[in-house]
NUGU-213804 format. One record per residue (C-alpha): residue in three letters; x, y, z. Coordinates in steps of 0.02 Angstrom, whole numbers, padded with zeros to 5 digits. Layout:
BEGIN
+-----+--------+--------+--------+
:  aa :     c1 :     c2 :     c3 :
+-----+--------+--------+--------+
: ALA :      X :      Y :      Z :
...
+-----+--------+--------+--------+
//
This chain:
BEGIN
+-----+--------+--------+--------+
:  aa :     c1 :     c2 :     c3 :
+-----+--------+--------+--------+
: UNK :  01673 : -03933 :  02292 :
: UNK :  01672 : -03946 :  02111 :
: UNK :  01823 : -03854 :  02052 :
: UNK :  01738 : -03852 :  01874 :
: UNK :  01557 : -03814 :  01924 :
: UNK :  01559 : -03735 :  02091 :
: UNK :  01396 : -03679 :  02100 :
: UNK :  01349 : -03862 :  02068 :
: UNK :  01300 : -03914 :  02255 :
: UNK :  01223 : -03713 :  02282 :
: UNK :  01005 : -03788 :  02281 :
: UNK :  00887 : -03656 :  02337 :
: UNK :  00890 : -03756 :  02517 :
: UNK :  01078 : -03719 :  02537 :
: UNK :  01036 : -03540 :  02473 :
: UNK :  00893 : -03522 :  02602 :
: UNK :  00991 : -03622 :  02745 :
: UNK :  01140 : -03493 :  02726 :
: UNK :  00994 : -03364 :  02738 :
: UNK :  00944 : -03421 :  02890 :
: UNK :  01111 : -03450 :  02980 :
: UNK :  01090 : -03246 :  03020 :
: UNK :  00928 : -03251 :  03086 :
: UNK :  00813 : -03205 :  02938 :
: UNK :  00640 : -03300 :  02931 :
: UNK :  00638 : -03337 :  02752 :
: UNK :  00445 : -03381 :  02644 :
: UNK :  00549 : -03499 :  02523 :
: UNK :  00519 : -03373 :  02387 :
: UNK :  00693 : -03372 :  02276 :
: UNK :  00739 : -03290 :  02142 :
: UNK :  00900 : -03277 :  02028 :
: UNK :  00934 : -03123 :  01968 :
: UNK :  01035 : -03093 :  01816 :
: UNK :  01195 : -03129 :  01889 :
: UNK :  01339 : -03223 :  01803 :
: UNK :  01502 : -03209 :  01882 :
: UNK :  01435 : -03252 :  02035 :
: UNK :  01251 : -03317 :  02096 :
: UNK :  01144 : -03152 :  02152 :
: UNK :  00966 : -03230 :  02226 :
: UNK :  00821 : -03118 :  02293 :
: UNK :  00739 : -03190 :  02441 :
: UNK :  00565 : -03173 :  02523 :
: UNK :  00540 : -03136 :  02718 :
: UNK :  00387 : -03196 :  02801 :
: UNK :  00356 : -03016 :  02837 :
: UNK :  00332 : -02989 :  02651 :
: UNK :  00503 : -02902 :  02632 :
: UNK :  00636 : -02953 :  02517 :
: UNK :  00841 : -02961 :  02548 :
: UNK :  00959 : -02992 :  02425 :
: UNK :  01091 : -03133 :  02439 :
: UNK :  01275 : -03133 :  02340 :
: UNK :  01379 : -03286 :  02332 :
: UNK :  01563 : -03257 :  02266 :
: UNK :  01622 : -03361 :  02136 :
: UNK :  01746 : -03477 :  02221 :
: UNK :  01906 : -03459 :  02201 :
: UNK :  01888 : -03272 :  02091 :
: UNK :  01919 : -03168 :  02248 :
: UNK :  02018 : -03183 :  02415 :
: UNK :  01942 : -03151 :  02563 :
: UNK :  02047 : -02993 :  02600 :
: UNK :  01995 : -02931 :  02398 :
: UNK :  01810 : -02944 :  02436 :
: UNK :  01807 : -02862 :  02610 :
: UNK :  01900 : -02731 :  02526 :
: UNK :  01773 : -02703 :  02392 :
: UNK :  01661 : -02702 :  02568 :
: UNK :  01741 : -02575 :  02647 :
: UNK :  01741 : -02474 :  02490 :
: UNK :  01566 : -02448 :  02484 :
: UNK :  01539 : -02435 :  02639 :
: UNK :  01631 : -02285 :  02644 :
: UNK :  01555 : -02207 :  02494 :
: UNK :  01374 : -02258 :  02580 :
: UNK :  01404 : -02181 :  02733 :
: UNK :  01431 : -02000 :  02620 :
: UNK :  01272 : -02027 :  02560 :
: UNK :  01330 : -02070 :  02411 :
: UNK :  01195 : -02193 :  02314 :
: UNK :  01289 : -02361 :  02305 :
: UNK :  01216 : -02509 :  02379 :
: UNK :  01343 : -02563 :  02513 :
: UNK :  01327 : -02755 :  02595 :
: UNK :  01234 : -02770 :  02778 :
: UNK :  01341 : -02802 :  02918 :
: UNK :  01301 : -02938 :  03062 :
: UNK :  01380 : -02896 :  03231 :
: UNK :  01464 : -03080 :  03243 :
: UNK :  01509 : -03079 :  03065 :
: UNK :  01537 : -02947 :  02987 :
: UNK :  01487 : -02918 :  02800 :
: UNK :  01557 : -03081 :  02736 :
: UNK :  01469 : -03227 :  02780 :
: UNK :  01562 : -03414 :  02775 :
: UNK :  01432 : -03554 :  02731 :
: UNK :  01504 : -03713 :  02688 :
: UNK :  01625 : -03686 :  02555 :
: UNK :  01533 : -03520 :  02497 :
: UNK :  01572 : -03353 :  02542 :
: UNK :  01418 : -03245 :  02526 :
: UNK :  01356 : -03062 :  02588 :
: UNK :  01167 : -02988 :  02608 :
: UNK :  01110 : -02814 :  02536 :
: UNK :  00961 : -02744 :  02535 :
: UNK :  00839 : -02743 :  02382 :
: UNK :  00815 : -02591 :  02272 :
: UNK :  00688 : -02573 :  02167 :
: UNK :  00756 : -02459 :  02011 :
: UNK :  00747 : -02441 :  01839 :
: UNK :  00868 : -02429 :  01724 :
: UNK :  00968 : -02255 :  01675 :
: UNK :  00902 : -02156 :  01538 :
: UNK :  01081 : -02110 :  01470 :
: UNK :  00987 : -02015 :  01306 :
: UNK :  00930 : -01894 :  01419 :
: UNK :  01081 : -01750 :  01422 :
: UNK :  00998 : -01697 :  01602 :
: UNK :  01029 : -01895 :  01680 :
: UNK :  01198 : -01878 :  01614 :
: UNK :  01237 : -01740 :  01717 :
: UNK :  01167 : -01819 :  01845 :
: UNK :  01280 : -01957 :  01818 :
: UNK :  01438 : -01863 :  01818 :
: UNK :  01390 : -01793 :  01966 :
: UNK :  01380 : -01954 :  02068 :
: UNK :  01555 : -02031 :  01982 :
: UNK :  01636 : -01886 :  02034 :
: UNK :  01596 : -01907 :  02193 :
: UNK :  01650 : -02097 :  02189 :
: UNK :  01794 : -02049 :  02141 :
: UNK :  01842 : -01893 :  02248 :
: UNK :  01825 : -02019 :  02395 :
: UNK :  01931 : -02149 :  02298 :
: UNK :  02055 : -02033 :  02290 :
: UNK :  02080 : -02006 :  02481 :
: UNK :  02136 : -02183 :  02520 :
: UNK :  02212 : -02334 :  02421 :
: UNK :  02178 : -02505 :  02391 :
: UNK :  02302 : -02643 :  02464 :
: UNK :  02228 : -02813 :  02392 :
: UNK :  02107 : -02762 :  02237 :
: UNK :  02182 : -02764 :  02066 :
: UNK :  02263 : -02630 :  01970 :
: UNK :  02257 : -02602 :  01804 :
: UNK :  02350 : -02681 :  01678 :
: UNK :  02352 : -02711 :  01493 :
: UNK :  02441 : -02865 :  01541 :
: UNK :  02316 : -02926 :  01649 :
: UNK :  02165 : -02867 :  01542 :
: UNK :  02224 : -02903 :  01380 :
: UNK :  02396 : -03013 :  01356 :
: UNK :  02320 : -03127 :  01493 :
: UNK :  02143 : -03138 :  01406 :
: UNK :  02253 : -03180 :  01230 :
: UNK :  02362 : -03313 :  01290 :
: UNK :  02188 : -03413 :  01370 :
: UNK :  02120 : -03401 :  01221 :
: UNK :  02257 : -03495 :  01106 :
: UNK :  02321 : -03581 :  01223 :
: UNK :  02148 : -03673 :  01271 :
: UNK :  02125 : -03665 :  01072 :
: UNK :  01958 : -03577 :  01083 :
: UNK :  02000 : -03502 :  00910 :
: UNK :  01946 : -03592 :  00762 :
: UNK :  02098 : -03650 :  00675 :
: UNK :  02052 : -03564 :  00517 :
: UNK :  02059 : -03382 :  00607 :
: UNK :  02191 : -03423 :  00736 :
: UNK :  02343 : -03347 :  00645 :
: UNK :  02230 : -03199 :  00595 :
: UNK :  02144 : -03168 :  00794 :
: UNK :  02356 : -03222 :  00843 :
: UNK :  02429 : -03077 :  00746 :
: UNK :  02311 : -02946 :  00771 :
: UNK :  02296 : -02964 :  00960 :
: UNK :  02480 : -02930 :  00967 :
: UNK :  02464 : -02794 :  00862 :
: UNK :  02331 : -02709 :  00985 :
: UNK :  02421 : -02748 :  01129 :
: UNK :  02605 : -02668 :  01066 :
: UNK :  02487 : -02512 :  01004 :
: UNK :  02387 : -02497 :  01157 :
: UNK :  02553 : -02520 :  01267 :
: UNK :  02629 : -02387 :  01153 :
: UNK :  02525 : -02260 :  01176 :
: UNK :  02503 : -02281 :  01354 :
: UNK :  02703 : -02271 :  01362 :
: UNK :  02685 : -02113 :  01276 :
: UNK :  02521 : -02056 :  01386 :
: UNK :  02662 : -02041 :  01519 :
: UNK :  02632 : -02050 :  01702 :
: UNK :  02449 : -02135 :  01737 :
: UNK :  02349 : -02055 :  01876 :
: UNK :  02251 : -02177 :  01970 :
: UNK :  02124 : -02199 :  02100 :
: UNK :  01984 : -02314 :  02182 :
: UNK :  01867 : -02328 :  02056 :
: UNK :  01685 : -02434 :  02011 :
: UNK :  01792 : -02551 :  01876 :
: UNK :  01620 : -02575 :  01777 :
: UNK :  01521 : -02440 :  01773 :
: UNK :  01433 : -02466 :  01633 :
: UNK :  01234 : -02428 :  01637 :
: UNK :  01198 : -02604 :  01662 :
: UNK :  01267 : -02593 :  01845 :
: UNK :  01165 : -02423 :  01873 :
: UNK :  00986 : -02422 :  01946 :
: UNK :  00892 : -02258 :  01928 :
: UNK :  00770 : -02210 :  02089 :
: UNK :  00721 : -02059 :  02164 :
: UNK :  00794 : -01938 :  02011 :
: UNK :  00980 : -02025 :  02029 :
: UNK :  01068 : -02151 :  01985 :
: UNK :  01112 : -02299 :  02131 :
: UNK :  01277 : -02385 :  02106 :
: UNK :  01267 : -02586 :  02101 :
: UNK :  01398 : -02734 :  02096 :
: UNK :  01573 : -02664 :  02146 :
: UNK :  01643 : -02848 :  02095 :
: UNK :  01774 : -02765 :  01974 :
: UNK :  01808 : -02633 :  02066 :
: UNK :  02005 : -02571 :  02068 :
: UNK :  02134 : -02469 :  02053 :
: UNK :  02134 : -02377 :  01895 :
: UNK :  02102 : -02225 :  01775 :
: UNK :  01963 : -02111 :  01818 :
: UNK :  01908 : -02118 :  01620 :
: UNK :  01879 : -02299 :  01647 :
: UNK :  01705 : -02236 :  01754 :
: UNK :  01671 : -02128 :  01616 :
: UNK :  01695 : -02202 :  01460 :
: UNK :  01535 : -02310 :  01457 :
: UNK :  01411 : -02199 :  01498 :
: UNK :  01453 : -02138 :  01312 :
: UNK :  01363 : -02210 :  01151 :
: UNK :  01299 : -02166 :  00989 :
: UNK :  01412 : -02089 :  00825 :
: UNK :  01553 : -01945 :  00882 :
: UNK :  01448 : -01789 :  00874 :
: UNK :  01308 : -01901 :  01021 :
: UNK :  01467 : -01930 :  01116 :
: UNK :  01536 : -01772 :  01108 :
: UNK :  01372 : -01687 :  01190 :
: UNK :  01365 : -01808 :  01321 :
: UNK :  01519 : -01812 :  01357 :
: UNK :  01520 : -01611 :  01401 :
: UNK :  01369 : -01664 :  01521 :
: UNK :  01466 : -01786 :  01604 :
: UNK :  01610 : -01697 :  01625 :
: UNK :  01493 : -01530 :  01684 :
: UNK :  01436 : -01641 :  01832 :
: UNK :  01572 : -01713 :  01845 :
: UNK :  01687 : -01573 :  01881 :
: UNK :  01579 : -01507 :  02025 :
: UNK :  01655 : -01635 :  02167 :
: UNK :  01832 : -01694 :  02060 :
: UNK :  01936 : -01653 :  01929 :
: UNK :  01933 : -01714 :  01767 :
: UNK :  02083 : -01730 :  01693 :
: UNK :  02072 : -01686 :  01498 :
: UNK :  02214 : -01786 :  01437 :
: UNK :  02118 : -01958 :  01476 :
: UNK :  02011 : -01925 :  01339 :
: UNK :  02128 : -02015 :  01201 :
: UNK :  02131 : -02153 :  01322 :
: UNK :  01968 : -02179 :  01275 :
: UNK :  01971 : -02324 :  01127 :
: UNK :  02138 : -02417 :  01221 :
: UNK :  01989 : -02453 :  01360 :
: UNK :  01880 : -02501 :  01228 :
: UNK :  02001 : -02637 :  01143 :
: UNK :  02031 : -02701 :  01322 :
: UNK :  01867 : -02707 :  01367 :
: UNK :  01829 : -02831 :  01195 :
: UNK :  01968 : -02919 :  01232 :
: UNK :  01943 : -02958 :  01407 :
: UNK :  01752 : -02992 :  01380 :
: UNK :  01796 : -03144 :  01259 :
: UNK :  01912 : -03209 :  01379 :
: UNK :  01784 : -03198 :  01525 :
: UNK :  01668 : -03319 :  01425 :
: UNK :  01795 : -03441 :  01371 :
: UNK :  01873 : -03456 :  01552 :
: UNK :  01672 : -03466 :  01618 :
: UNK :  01612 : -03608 :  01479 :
: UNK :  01632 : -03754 :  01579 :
: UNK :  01513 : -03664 :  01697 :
: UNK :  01339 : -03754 :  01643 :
: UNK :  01253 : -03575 :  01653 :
: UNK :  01357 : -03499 :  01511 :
: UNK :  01312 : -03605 :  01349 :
: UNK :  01136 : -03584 :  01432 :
: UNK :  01142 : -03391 :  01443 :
: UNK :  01268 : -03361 :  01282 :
: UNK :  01251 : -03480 :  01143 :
: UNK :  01314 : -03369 :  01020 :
: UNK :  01477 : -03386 :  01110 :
: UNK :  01620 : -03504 :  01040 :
: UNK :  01544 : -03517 :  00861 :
: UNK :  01635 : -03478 :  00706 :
: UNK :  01525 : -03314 :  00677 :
: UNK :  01546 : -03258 :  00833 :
: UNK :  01757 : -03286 :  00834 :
: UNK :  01752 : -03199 :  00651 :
: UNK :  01645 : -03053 :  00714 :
: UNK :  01752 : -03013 :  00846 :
: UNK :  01904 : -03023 :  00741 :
: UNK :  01816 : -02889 :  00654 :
: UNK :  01793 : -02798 :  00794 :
: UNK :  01973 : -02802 :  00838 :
: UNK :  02019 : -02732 :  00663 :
: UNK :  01886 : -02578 :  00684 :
: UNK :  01954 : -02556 :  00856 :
: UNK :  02152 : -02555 :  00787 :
: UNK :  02095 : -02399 :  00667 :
: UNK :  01987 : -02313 :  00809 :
: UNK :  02173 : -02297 :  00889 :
: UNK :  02223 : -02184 :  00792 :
: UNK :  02044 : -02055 :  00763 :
: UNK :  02062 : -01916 :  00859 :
: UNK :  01993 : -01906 :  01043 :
: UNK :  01841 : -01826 :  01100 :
: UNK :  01863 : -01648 :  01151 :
: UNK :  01789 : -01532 :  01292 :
: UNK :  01716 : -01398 :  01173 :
: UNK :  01662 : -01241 :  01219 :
+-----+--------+--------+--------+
//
């Protein structure tokens, strides 16, 4: 395999003849969804159904990380809780070995996406996170990741100079204020104190939410870890401070009916944020090589885009320091 462009020797007949291997009759329809990260492909039964097909990125994920995320939502699924959990073959298990691809089948779920302007869907929504995580709370992961600014952010900084994806007009500028973010964000986190964490989503953003049936079903547990509960939370969340504010006390409403939400996390709230930025930048430079990228984000790696995101940075140095959101009666 390609180190560089694994995905490289992955033509719909591989995709179909790893289908296959389980016993599905596939119609040769394929389709790629809008998958990144790894290749996501919806296939077509001859009895007119559809399954959906995941192949890991090589090399991202061990084997023990991924049947981890497995078991994760399998647990949640089997609560009834609205995530969509891989199928499991009797001689196999949920994570299927084709070649030099590791891939997994889940079923396909027609959804739309969340209406997060609606105060009622937010409810809604905290309802179903807190769920998540009062069954993430009962057990631990043992191979997933935990969070980390260092992983998130000093790792994300250091690929980026070091591979010298900055221009070299704005290096010094991006150099100095990324180290500024990170000693602030470490700071406060020092002075946060003790950091309460639990299985959580990882991404759970409204992108990776499908809305059916009057709730919301839970999608693409690639990122998930062990972390802050506010990291679940925080992205459901948009719009100026006073939209925020009243969705955040419908979040929170829901929310508290199945778990605790602990208060305090609030000024957490923009550290996430700057992370988040950070690590997002990082993800594209360290996924350019990958043909699909300059296809799918050609704004990426141009000298607007570098000088925008400094800016960024700098509005995200001063949002440290406004006040955090606040559970108002």
């Amino acid at each position: 395999m390609d180190p560089v462009h694994p995905y490289l020797q992955l033509i719909p007949d591989k995709v179909l003849a790893a289908v296959e291997t389980l016993g599905f009759e596939t119609d040769a329809r394929i389709f790629a969804l809008n998958s990144y990260e790894n290749r996501v492909y919806q296939i077509g039964l001859v009895d007119s159904s559809s399954i959906v097909v995941k192949f890991y990125r090589p090399g991202r994920w061990s084997r023990e990380q991924i049947l981890e995320e497995h078991a994760f939502t399998k647990e949640l699924a089997e609560l009834e809780i609205p995530v969509i959990a891989p199928e499991s073959f009797a001689d196999k298990g949920t994570l299927i070995e084709f070649e030099d691809f590791q891939f997994a089948i889940f079923r396909q779920i027609l959804g739309r996406p969340p209406e997060l302007d609606k105060l009622d869907n937010l409810l809604v929504m905290g309802r179903f996170v807190g769920r998540i995580h009062a069954v993430g709370a009962i057990n631990h992961f043992s191979h997933r990741k935990n969070f980390s600014v260092d992983r998130i952010a000093a790792e994300s900084r250091s690929f980026l100079l070091d591979n010298d994806f900055i221009p070299p007009d704005l290096v010094n500028a991006y150099a100095s204020l990324s180290s500024d973010l990170i000693a602030a964000i470490e700071q406060r986190l020092h002075s946060f104190g003790e950091l309460m964490t639990l299985r959580i989503h990882g991404d759970c953003h409204p992108g990776n939410v499908l809305w059916k049936d009057d709730k919301p079903h839970f999608v693409d547990f690639d990122d998930t870890m062990t972390g802050p509960a506010i990291q679940d939370l925080w992205m459901l969340l948009s719009g100026d401070r006073n939209q925020r504010q009243a969705q955040l006390l419908e979040v929170v409403e829901g929310y508290n009916e199945f778990f605790d939400f602990r208060a305090e996390e609030l000024e957490l709230i923009e550290s996430l944020r700057t992370l988040r930025l950070m690590h997002y930048s990082a993800w594209l430079a360290k996924r350019w090589s990958d043909p699909a990228f300059p296809q799918s984000f050609p704004w990426f790696n141009t000298n607007p885009y570098w000088a925008n995101h400094i800016l960024e940075l700098r509005e995200q140095l001063a949002a440290l320091d406004d006040p955090p959101l606040e559970l108002l009666n």
